[in-house]
C-alpha positions, 0 to 999 in steps of 0.5 A, spaced: 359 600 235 359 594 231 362 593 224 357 591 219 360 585 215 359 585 207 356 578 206 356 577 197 352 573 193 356 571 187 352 572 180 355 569 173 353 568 165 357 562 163 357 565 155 358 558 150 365 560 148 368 563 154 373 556 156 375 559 162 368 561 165 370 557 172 376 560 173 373 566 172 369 564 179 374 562 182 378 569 181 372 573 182 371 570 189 378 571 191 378 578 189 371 579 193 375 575 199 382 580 198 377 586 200 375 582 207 368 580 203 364 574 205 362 570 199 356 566 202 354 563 195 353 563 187 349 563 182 351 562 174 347 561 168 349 558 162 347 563 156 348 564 148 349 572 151 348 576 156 342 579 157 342 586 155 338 589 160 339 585 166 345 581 164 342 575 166 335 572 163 328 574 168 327 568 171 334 568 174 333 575 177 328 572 182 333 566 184 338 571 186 333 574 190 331 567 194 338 566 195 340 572 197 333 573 202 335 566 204 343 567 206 342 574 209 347 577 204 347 584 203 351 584 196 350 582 189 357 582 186 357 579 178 363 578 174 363 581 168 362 589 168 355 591 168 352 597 162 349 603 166 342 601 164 345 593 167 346 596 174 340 601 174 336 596 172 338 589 178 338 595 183 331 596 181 330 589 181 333 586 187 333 593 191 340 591 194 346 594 193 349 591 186 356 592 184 361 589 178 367 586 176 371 592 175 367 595 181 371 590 186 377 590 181 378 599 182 376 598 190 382 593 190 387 599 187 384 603 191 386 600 198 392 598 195 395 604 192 401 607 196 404 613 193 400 619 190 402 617 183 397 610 183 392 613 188 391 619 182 391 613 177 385 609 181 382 615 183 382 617 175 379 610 174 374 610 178 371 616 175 372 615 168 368 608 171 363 612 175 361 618 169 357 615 165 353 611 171 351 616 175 344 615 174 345 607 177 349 609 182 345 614 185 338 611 184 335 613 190 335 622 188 328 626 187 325 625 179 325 631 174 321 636 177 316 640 173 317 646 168 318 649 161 324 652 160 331 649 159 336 650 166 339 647 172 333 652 176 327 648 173 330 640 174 328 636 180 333 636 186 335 629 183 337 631 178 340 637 179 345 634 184 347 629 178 349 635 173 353 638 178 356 631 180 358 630 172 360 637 172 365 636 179 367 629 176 370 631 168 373 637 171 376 632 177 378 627 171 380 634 167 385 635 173 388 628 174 389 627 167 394 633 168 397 632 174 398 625 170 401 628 165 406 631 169 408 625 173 408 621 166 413 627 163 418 626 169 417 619 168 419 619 161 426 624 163 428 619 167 427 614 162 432 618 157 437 618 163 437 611 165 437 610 157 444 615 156 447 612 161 447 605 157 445 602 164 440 595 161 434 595 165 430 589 166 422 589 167 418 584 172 411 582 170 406 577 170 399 575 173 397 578 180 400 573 186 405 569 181 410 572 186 413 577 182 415 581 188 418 575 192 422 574 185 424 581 186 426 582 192 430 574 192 434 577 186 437 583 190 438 580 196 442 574 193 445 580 187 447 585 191 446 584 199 448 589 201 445 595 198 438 590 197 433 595 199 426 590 200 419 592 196 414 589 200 410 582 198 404 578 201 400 573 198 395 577 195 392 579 190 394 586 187 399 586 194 402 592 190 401 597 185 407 601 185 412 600 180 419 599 184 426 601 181 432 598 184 440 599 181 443 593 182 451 592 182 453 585 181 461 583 183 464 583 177 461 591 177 456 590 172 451 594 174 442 594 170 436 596 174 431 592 175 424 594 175 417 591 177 410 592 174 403 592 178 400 584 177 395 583 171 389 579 172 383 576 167 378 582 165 382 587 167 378 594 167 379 598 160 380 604 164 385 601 169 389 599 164 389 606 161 391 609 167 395 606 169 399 606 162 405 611 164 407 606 170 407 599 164 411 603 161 416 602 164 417 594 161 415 598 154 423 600 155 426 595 158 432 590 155 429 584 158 423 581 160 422 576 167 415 574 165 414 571 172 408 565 171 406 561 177 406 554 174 403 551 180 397 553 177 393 549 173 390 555 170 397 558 169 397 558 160 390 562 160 395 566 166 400 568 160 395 569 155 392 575 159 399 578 161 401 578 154 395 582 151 395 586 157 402 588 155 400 588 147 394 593 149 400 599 152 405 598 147 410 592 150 412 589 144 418 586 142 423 585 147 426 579 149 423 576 154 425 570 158 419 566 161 420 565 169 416 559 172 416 560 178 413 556 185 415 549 182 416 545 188 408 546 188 407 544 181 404 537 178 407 538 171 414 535 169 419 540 169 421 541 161 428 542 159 430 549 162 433 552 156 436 559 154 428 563 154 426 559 160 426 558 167 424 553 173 425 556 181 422 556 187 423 564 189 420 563 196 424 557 198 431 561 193 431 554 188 433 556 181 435 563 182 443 562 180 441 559 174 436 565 173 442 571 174 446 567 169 440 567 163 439 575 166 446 576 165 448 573 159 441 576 155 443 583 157 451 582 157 451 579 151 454 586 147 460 585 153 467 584 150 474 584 154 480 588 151 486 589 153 488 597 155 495 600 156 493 606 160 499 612 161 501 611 168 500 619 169 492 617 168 491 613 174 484 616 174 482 611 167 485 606 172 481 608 178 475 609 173 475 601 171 477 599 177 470 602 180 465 601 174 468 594 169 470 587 170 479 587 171 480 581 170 487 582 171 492 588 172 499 589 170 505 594 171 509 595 165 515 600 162 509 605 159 503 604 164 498 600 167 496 594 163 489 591 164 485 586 162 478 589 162 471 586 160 466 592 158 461 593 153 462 597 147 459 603 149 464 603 155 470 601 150 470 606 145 471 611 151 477 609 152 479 606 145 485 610 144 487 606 150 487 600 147 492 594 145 487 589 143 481 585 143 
């Protein structure tokens, strides 16, 4: 049986003070590609606005229809997120299938989705996106049939097939919101214990394919080796969805958790962002941010941009933030002086990243003092205890017990404060 090959036609307004228009382009025909779609041409047209009932102006319709006759396609993608009447309207237009940003986006997530929790998000998603453009979608069913009276029995089939179909999607969306809900509350449980605990937790986020993973998983393997358990990574966009937690033990026995967030990217759909809220929050309580920048790119300053107000828009405000710029033995630019918000490395090829556990350590280990304790030689469970979870620096025996000389944070110290001899 032979597969039929998905060939697009790229369609773009370029509105006056949209500065990033190109780049928008590009991603858009990246993203078309990250689904195996091949992108055969593109057509863009320079507008105050966009048109509000076709998204580009009339004469235009007809040149994408000659372009997309003439190459053989079999898809129009535009690069913005269309209303129901646009969609319905260049469907009827140009009598072929015709998809949107957002549309290609949710398609993307819904391949990529791993675990039940981010395939209810994108599924939660995805109808939130589809409700309200049922009649577009659905173009070819039967018109309203004849009768007088009010009811499903006197509707054409067409119609009658979209209220039920309405119906089926709010009570889907109704019961994801509560499954949602659930997993969120967990997620919020775990949150607190990870809270109690005092145990600090650095976030990883930043735009799709800055190699965030690639980050995550140089950090474990060069930080903890033994216990490094691999998140998957691929150059891709969206390679992964999933947030990822991993506990990390350093040799002097500090312990945080480190943490990832799925990749963000220009015009990222309203209804993605919400969904997938719960999972962002992750970053929302962490100690430390790694805001990972692909600085090879040339675009990589509207990159940040984008990341910041994505994070802004679910409520990641005011946490510290260390801005990794990652993938520079790629870039053209001068490296700045590194200082104690920002870093230059290359995670791929392992440059920069004792320089990047240092500025981690030493943002999250900040309220981290040494102390002297005496501990009762009957006690040997104290001593077993710091021996295990705290920096010994170094251990004495005398007359009255066992002395250490111990690097712990405040929490820790005023567990054994009656202990102490001196700070």
């Amino acid at each position: 049986m032979e597969v039929l090959v998905e060939r697009a036609v790229l369609v773009g307004v370029h509105e006056q003070k949209d500065e990033h228009f190109a780049y928008a382009m590009e991603e858009l025909k990246n993203l078309a590609e990250a689904i195996a779609v091949e992108v055969v041409g593109e057509v863009t047209q320079n507008l105050e606005r966009r048109h509000p009932s076709h998204y580009v102006g009339k004469g235009k319709i007809d040149e994408i229809r000659h372009f997309y006759e003439e190459l053989d396609a079999n898809l129009v993608i535009f690069n913005d997120e269309l209303s129901p009447s646009q969609i319905r309207n260049m469907e009827q237009e140009l009598q072929c299938k015709v998809i949107d940003r957002t549309m290609l986006i949710l398609d993307i997530f819904a391949r990529r989705a791993r675990t039940s929790e981010s395939r209810m998000q994108v599924e939660l998603a995805q109808l939130q996106y589809m409700l309200p453009r049922l009649v577009g979608l659905r173009a070819s069913l039967g018109r309203q049939g004849g009768g007088t009276s009010g009811g499903l029995q006197n509707k054409g089939a067409g119609e009658t097939k979209l209220e039920l179909d309405r119906r089926k999607i709010e009570d889907q969306i109704a019961k994801l919101r509560r499954d949602l809900d659930h997993v969120k509350d967990q997620r919020d449980t775990q949150r607190k214990q990870r809270k109690k605990s005092g145990t600090p937790v650095v976030s990883i986020v930043g735009y799709t394919n800055a190699g965030k993973s690639t980050l995550m998983n140089k950090l474990l393997m060069k930080m903890d080796a033994e216990n490094a358990k691999q998140v998957y990574e691929e150059d891709m966009l969206f390679a992964t969805l999933d947030t990822s937690v991993r506990n990390v033990k350093l040799i002097d026995n500090k312990q945080f958790i480190l943490t990832d967030t799925v990749g963000f990217v220009s015009r990222l759909p309203t209804h993605l962002v919400k969904a997938f809220r719960s999972t962002l929050e992750e970053a929302r309580d962490a100690d430390l941010l790694l805001h990972v920048v692909d600085v090879s790119n040339t675009e990589h300053g509207y990159m940040m941009e984008v990341t910041n107000e994505t994070l802004q828009a679910v409520g990641v405000e005011n946490v510290e933030t260390l801005k990794v710029y990652n993938k520079a033995d790629l870039a053209s630019i001068r490296y700045p002086e590194v200082n104690d918000d920002s870093v230059w490395l290359s995670a791929k090829e392992g440059q920069g990243l004792d320089e990047l556990v240092e500025l981690i350590k030493k943002k999250i280990f900040g309220q981290y003092s040494t102390c002297k304790l005496l501990i009762p030689f009957d006690r040997g469970d104290i001593v077993s205890y710091l021996n295990d979870k705290a920096n010994v620096k170094s251990t004495e025996y005398e007359e009255d017990g066992t002395l250490m000389t111990v690097e712990m944070d405040s929490s820790e110290q005023k567990k054994f404060e009656e202990f102490i001899v001196s700070h």
